[in-house]
C-alpha positions as a Markdown table, in Angstrom:
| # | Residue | x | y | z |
|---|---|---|---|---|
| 1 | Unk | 6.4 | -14.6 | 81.0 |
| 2 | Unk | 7.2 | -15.4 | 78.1 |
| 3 | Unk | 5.2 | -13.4 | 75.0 |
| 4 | Unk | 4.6 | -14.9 | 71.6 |
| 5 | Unk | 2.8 | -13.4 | 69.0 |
| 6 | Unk | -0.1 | -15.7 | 67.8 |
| 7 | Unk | 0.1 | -17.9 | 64.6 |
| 8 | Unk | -2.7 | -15.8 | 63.2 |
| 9 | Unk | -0.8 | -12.8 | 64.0 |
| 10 | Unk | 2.3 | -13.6 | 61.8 |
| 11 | Unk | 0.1 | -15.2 | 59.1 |
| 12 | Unk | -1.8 | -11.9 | 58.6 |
| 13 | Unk | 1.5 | -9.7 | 58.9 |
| 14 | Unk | 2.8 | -12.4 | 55.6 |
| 15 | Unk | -0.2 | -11.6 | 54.1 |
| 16 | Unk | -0.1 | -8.1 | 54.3 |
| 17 | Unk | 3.3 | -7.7 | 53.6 |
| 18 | Unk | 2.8 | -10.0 | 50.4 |
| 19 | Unk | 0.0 | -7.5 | 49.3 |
| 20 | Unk | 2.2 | -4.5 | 49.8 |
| 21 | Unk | 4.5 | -6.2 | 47.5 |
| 22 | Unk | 1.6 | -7.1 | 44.5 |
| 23 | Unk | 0.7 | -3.5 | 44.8 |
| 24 | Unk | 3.9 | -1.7 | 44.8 |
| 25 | Unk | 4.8 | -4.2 | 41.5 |
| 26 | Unk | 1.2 | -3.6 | 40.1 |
| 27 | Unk | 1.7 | 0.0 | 40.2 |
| 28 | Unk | 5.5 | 0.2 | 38.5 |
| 29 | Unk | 3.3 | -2.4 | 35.8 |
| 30 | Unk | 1.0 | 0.5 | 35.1 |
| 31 | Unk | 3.8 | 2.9 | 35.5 |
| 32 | Unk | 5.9 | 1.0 | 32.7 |
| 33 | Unk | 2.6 | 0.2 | 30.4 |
| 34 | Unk | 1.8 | 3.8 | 30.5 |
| 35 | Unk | 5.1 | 4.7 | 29.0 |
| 36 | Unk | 4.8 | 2.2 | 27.1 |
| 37 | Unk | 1.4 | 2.8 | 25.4 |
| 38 | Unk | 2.7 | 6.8 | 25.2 |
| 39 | Unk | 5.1 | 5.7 | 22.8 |
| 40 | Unk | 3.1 | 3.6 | 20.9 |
| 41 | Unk | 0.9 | 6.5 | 20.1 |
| 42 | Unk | 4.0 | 8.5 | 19.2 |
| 43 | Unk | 5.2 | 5.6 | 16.9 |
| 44 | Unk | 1.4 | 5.2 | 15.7 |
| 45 | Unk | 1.3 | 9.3 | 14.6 |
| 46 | Unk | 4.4 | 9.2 | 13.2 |
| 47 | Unk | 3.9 | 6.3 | 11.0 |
| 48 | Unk | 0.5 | 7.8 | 9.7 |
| 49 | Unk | 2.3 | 10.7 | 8.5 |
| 50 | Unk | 4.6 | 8.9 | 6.4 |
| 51 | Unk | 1.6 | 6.6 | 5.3 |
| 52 | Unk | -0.3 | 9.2 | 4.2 |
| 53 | Unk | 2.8 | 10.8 | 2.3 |
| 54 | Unk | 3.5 | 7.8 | 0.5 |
| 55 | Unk | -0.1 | 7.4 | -0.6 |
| 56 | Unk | 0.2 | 11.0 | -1.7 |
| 57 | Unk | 3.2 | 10.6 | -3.4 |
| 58 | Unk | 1.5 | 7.4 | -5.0 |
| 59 | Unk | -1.6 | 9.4 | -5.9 |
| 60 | Unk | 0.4 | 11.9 | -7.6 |
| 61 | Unk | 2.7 | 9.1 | -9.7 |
| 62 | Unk | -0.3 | 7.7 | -10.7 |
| 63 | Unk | -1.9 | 11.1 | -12.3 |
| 64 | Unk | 1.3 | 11.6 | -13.8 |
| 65 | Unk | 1.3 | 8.4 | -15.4 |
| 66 | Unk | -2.1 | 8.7 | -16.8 |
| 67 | Unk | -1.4 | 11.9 | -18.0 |
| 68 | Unk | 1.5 | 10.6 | -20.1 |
| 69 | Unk | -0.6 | 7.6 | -21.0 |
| 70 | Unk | -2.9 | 9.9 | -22.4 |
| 71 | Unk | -0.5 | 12.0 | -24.2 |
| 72 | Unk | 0.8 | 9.3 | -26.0 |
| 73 | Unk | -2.3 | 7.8 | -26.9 |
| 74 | Unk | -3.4 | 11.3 | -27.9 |
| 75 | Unk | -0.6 | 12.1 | -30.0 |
| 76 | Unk | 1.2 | 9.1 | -30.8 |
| 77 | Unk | -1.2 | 6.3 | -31.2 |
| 78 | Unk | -4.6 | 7.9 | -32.5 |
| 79 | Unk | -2.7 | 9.9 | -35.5 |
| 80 | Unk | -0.5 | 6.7 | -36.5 |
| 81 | Unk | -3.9 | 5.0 | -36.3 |
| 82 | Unk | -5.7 | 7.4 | -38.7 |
| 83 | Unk | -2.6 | 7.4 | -41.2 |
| 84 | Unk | -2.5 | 3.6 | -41.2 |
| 85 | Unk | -5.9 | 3.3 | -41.8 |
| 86 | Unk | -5.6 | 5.4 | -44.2 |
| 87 | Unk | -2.5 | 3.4 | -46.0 |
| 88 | Unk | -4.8 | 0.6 | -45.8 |
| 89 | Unk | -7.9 | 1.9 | -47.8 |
| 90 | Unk | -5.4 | 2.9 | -50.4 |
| 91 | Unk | -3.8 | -0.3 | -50.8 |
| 92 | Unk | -6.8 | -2.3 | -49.5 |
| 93 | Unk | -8.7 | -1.2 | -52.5 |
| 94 | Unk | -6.1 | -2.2 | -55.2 |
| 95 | Unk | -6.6 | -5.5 | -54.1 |
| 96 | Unk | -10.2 | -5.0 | -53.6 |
| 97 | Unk | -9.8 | -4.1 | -57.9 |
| 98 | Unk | -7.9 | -6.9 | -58.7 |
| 99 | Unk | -10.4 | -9.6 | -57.1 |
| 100 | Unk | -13.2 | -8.2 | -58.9 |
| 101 | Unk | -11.4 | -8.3 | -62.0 |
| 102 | Unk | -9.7 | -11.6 | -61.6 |
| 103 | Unk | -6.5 | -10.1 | -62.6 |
| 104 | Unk | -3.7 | -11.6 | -60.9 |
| 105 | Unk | -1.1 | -10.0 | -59.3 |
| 106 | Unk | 2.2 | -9.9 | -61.5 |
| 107 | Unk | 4.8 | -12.7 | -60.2 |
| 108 | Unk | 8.3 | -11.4 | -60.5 |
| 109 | Unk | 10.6 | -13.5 | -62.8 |
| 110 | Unk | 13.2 | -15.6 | -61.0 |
């Protein structure tokens, strides 16, 4: 007698064997996109440190330029304001004098 194993037979043994093979490669996916997604998250937490240090480090540039803005505007560009303002009222109302009068000023002599 001579035995054979049925077409069915071997068609379900390919079948199984070719699920085997999806889930031993479906597990070593998982495997790898677990490692993968672990360092992402290391990458991800490291990257916000440095983030927020440079936007602390930005913050703190920005207050120190303000505050120098402010110094010089405070004690560099407000005085030389009130002393040029006053140079003008001086010599603003020696004109003023000499339109009322209708005095002309002096032309020097070539």
């Amino acid at each position: 007698m001579n035995q054979m194993i049925p077409l069915s037979a071997v068609f379900w043994i390919i079948i199984a064997i070719a699920i085997l093979f999806l889930v031993f490669h479906l597990v070593a996916l998982l495997s790898e996109t677990k490692k993968t997604m672990e360092k992402i998250n290391a990458l991800l937490d490291d990257n916000s440190e440095k983030i927020t240090n440079i936007i602390d480090n930005a913050d703190s540039m920005v207050t120190d330029a303000k505050t120098s803005v402010d110094t010089v505007k405070d004690e560099v560009i407000a005085p030389l304001g009130d002393v040029l303002g006053k140079v003008q009222r001086i010599f603003g109302k020696g004109q003023k004098r000499h339109k009322l009068l209708g005095r002309k000023k002096k032309q020097p002599k070539a």
